[in-house]
C-alpha positions in Angstrom: 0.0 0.0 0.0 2.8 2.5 1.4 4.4 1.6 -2.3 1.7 2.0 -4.4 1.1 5.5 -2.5 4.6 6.6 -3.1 4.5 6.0 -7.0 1.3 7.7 -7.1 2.3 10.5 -5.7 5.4 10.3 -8.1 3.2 10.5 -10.9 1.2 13.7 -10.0 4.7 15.2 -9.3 6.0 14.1 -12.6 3.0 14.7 -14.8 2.0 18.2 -13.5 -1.0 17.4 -12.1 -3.1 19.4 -9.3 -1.6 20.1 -5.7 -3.0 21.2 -2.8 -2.9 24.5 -0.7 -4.4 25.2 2.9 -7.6 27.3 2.2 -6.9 28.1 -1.3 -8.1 25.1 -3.3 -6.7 23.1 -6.0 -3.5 24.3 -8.6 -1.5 22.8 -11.4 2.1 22.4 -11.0 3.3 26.2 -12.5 0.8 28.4 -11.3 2.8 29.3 -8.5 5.3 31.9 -8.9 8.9 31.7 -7.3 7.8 34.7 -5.1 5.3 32.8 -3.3 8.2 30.5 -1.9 10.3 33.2 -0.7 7.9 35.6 1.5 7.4 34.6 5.5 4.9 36.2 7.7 6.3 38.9 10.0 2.4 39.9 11.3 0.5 42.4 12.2 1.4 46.1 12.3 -0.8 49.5 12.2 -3.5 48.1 14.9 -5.7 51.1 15.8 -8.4 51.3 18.4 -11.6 52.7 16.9 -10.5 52.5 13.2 -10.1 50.3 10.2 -6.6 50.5 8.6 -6.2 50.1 4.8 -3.8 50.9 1.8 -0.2 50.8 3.7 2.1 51.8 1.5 5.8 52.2 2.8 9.3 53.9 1.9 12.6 53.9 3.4 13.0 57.3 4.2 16.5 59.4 4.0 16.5 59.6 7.8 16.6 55.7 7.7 13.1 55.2 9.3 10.6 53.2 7.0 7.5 55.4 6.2 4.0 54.2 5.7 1.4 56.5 4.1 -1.5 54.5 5.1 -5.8 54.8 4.9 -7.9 55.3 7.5 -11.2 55.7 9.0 -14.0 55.8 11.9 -15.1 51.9 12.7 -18.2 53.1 13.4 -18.7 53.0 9.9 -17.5 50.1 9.4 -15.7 48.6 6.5 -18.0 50.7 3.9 -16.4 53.5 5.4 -13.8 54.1 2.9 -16.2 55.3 0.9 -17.3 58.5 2.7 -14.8 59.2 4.4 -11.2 57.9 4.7 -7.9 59.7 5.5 -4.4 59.5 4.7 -2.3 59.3 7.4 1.6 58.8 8.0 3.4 56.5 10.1 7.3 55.4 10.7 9.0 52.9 12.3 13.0 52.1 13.1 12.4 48.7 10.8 10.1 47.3 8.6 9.8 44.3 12.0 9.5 47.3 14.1 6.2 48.6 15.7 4.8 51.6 14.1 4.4 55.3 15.5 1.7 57.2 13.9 3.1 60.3 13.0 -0.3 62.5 11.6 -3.0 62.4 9.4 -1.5 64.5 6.4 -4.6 64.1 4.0 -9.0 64.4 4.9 -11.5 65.2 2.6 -12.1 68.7 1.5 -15.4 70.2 1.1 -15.4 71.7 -3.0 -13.0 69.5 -4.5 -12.5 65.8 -6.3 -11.7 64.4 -3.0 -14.1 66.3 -0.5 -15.7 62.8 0.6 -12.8 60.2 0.9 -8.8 60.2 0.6 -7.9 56.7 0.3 -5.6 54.4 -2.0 -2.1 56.2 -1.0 1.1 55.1 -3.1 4.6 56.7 -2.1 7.2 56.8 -4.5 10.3 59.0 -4.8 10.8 60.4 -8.5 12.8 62.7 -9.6 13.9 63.8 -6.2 10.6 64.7 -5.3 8.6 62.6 -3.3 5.0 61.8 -5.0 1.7 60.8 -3.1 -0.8 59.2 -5.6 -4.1 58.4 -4.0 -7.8 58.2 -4.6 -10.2 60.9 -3.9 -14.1 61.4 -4.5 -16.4 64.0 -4.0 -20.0 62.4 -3.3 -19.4 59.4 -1.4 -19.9 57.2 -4.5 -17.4 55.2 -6.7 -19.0 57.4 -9.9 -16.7 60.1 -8.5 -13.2 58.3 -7.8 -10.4 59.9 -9.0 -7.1 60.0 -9.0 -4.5 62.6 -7.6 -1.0 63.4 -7.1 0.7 65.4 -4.0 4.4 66.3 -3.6 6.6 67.0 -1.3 10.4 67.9 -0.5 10.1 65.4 2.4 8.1 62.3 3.7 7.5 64.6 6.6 6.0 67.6 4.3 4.3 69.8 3.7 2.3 68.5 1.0 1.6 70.1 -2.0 -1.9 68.9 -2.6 -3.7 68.6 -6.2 -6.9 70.8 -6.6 -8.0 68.5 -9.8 -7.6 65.2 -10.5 -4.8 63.7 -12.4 -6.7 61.3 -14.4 -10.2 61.5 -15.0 -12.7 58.1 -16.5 -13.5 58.1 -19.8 -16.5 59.3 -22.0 -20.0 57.8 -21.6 -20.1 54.1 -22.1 -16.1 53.9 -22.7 -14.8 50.8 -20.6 -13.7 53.4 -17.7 -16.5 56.0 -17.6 -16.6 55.2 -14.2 -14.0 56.2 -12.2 -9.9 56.5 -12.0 -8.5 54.7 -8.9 -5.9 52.2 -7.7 -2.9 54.0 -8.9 0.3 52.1 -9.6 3.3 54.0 -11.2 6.5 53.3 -12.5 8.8 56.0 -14.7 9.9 54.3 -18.1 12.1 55.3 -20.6 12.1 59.0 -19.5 8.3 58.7 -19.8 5.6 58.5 -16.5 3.4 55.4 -16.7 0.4 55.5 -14.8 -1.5 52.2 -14.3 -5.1 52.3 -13.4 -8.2 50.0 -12.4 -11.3 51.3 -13.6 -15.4 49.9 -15.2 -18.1 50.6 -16.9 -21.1 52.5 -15.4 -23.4 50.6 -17.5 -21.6 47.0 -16.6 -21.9 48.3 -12.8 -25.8 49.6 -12.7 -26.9 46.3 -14.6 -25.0 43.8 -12.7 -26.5 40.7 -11.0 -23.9 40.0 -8.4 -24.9 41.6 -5.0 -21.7 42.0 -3.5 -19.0 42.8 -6.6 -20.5 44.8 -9.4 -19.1 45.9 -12.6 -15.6 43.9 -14.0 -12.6 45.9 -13.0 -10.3 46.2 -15.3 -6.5 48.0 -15.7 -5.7 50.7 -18.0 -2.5 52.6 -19.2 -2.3 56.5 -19.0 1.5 57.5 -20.1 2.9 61.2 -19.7 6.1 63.4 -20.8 6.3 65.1 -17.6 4.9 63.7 -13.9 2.5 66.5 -13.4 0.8 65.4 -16.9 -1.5 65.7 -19.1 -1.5 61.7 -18.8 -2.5 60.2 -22.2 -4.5 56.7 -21.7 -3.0 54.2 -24.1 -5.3 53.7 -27.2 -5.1 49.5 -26.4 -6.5 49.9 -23.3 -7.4 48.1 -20.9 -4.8 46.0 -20.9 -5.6 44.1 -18.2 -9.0 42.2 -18.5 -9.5 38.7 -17.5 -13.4 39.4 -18.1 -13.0 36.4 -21.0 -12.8 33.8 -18.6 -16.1 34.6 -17.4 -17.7 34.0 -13.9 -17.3 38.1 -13.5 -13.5 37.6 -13.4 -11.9 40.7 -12.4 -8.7 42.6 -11.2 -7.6 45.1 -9.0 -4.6 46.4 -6.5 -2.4 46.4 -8.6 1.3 47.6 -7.7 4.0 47.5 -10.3 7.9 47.9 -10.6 10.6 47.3 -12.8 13.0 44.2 -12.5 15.7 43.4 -15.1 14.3 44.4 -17.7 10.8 43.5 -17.5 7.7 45.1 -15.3 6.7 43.2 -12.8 2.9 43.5 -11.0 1.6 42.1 -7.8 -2.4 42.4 -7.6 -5.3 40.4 -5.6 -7.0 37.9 -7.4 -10.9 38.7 -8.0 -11.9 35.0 -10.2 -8.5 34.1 -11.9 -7.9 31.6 -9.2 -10.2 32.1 -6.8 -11.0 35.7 -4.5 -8.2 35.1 -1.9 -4.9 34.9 -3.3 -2.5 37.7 -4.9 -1.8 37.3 -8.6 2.2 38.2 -10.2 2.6 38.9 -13.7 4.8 40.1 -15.8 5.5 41.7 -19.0 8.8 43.3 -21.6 6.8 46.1 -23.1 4.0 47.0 -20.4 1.2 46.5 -23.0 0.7 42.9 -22.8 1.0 41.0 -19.9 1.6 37.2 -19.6 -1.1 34.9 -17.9 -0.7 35.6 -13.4 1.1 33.3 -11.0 0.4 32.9 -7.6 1.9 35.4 -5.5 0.4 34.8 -1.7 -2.2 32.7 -1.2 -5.1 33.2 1.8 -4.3 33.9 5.1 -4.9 30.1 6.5 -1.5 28.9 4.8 0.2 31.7 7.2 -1.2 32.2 10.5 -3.9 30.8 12.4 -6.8 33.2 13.1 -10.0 33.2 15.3 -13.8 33.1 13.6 -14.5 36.4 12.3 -17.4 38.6 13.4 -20.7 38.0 11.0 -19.8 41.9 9.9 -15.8 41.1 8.4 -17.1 39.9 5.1 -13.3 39.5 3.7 -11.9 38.1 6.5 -8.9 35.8 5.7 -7.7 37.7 2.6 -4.4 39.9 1.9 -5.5 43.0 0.0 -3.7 46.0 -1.4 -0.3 44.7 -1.8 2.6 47.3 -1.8 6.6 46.2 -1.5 9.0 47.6 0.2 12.8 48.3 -1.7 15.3 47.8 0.5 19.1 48.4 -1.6 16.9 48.5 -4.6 15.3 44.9 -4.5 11.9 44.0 -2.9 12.1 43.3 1.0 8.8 43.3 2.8 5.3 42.5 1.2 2.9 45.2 2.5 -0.8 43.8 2.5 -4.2 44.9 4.3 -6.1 42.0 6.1 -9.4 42.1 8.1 -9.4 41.1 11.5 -6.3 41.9 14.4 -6.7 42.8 17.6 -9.8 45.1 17.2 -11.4 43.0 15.2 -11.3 45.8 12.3 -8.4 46.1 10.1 -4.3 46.2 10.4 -1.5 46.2 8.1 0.0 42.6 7.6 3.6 42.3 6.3 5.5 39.6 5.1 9.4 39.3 4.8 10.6 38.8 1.2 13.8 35.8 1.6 
């Protein structure tokens, strides 16, 4: 018996066949990528009493603190309450292993512009000696109105130079992104800006049957000659739709960087898989991407966690993954993850081996 089981389990090697992962279902030899087998769990950071905690994105700073811009909001609005009214607020800590220290909430929403309901969606970058603060604003409360924005500084500590329009705006009526701009992810190319985007149709979104997830996100390409704009979107867009596959298939949080010579993008999975892994892909000319690997799978392959509350409704998940360069290669993984000590939401990092 104990030989028959070992040349069976030979054969699935061999052959390619399906293997198993903890909470995550079934996968064929090859969908995982080689970054899934180098990240450990380092836990939970950025646990607030009274609020939810969202978007972390972090930066090694020239004082040699990291520095995470990170969302926020009350938890007596519960996890919808990114919607209406989010902030961006900083944080810094002596290592990425280290715990936190809020610093201040540098962006809230202001009453008469693109972001006077929500600030949310922060992504730090340093370009062209000037720091940059992409995020997500909107102005009614709604996801009609996202848009995205740029803010610079001199230093991660300010003071913030803070967009009164929106960088991008959607598209015209009943293009595939007449809805909204948001989830920025940016990379400088060739001397040229590259601004990657998740965006959907209003008509796909006011027509759709799903209760919870309507609308099929997809990713577009807006390039620029300078980083304050105008930011022309690519005339192939989206180029990121895994709507094909059907089942509502989607993709969003996207964060991208350049490796080698190729552009690399970590996202969350929304069908491709399943709805609670991260997705890597890759591509040589940032127009066409190859089919995503596995990047992280759910939270049960990591840690162990208690049941969640009836109102945590993606509990067990990594969301809005961000890395940390450390001597110019990836270090820490940078997710957001329901549940923590206030059974809201924390920052959870991962060390990159």
């Amino acid at each position: 018996m104990q030989r028959r089981q070992f040349l069976s389990q030979l054969s699935i090697l061999t052959t390619g066949a399906c293997f198993a992962q903890s909470g995550a279902g079934s996968y064929f030899a090859g969908d995982e990528a080689e970054f899934a087998k180098h990240i450990k769990p380092v836990g939970r950071a950025l646990e607030m009493e009274g609020y939810y905690v969202w978007c972390n994105s972090p930066i090694l700073g020239e004082d040699g603190l990291i520095h995470v811009f990170f969302s926020r909001w009350d938890a007596k609005k519960g996890m919808g309450g990114w919607i209406k009214g989010s902030k961006i607020a900083h944080a810094v800590a002596d290592t990425p292993e280290s715990p936190f220290r809020f610093v201040e909430t540098i962006f809230a929403p202001r009453a008469g512009f693109f972001d006077a309901t929500t600030c949310h969606n922060p992504l730090i970058t340093k370009v062209d000696g000037k720091y940059c603060l992409f995020y997500m604003g909107n102005s009614n409360g709604k996801t009609n109105t996202k848009r995205i924005g740029l803010a610079f500084a001199d230093s991660l500590n300010g003071p913030w130079t803070r967009p009164d329009k929106p960088l991008l705006e959607a598209g015209a009526e009943g293009a595939w992104d007449d809805h909204c701009t948001t989830n920025p992810a940016f990379i400088k190319r060739n001397g040229k800006y590259w601004l990657y985007y998740k965006s959907w149709n209003t008509k796909d979104y006011e027509t759709s049957t799903d209760p919870v997830v309507k609308g099929n996100r997809k990713y577009g390409l807006a390039i620029a000659d300078k980083l304050e704009g105008p930011y022309i979107k690519y005339e192939g867009n989206p180029v990121i739709d895994f709507s094909y596959k059907g089942n509502n298939c989607q993709f969003e949080d996207a964060f991208v960087w350049q490796e080698k010579k190729k552009i690399k993008m970590i996202a969350r999975d929304m069908g491709f898989y399943n709805h609670e892994d991260g997705l890597l892909m890759q591509t040589k000319d940032g127009y066409k991407w190859d089919l995503p690997k596995i990047a992280y799978y759910g939270a049960e392959k990591y840690i162990q966690q208690p049941p969640p509350p009836s109102y945590l409704k993606k509990y067990g998940r990594f969301e809005r993954p961000q890395l940390l360069f450390l001597n110019g290669k990836p270090a820490y993984l940078f997710t957001a993850s329901q549940g923590g000590k206030y059974m809201t939401s924390s920052s959870f990092i991962f060390k990159i081996t």
